[in-house]
C-alpha positions as CSV (number, residue, x, y, z in Angstrom):
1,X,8.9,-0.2,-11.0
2,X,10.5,-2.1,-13.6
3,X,12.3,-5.6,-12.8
4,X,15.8,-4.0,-13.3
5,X,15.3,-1.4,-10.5
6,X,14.1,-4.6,-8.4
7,X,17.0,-6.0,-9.1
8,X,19.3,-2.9,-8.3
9,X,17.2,-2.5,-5.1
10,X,17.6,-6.0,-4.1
11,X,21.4,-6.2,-5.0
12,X,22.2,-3.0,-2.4
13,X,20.1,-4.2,0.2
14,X,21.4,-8.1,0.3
15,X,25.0,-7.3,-0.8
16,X,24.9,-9.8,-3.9
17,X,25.3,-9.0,-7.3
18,X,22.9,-8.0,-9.8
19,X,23.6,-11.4,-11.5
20,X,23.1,-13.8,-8.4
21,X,19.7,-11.3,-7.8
22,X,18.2,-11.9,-11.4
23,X,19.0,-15.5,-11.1
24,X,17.3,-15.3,-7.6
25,X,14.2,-13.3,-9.2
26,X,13.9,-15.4,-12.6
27,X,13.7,-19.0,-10.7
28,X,11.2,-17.7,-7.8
29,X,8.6,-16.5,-10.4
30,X,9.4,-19.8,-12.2
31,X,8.7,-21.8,-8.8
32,X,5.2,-19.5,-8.5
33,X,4.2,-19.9,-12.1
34,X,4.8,-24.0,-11.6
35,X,2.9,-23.6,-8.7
36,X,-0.4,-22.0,-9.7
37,X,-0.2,-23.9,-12.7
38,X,-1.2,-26.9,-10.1
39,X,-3.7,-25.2,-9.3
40,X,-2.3,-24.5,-5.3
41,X,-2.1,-21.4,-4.1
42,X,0.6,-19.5,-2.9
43,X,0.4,-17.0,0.3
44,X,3.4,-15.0,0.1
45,X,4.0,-13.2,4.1
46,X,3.8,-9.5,4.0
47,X,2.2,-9.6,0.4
48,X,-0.5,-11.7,0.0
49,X,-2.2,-14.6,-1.7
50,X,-2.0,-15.6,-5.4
51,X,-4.5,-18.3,-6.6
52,X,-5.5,-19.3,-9.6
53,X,-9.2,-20.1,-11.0
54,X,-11.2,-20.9,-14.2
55,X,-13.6,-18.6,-15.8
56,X,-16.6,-20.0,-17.0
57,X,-17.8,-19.4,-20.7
58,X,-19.6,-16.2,-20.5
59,X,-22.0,-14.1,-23.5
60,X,-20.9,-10.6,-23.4
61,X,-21.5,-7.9,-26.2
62,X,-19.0,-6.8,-28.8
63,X,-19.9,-3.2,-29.9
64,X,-17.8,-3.1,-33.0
65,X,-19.8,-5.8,-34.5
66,X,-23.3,-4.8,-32.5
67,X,-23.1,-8.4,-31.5
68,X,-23.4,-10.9,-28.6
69,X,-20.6,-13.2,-28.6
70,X,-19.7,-16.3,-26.3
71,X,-16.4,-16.1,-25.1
72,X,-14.7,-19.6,-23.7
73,X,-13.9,-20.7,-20.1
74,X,-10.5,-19.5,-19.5
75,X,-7.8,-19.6,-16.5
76,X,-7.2,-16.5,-14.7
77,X,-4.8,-15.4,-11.3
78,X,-6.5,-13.9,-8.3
79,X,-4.7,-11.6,-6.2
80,X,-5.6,-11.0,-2.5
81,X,-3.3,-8.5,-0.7
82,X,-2.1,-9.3,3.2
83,X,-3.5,-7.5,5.9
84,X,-0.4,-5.5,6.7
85,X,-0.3,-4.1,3.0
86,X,-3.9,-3.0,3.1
87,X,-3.0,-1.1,6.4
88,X,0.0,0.4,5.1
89,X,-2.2,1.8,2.0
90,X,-4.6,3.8,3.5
């Protein structure tokens, strides 16, 4: 699903239009990227739990260059889905 048919989806269901919903989509993912950039999580009810953590500096191999390389501590997201969508999944 691509953001304009969220937006479309949104916009029937709440009555608004599409404008007011993409202004309404583009500052809630700017409030959860602020937000994990802080390094807090953020539980979302009826979806789940987005958290961010680092990665620590790992070796792993490169098979183009038949080499072992070191690759630098990075910042990742973590999902974890709610309970209810697990249920509804299976």
């Amino acid at each position: 699903m691509t953001d304009l048919e969220i937006i479309k989806n949104l916009s029937s269901r709440l009555g608004k239009s599409r404008v007011e919903i993409k202004q309404l989509l583009k500052n809630s993912t700017k409030i959860i990227r602020d937000t994990l950039d802080k390094d807090i999580g953020i539980t979302i009810p009826g979806l789940g739990t987005f958290s961010s953590y680092f990665k620590k500096k790992r070796k792993t191999f490169n098979p183009y260059h038949n080499k072992f390389m070191l690759l630098p501590p990075k910042r990742t997201i973590r999902f974890h889905p709610g309970f209810s969508i697990k249920n509804e999944l299976k």
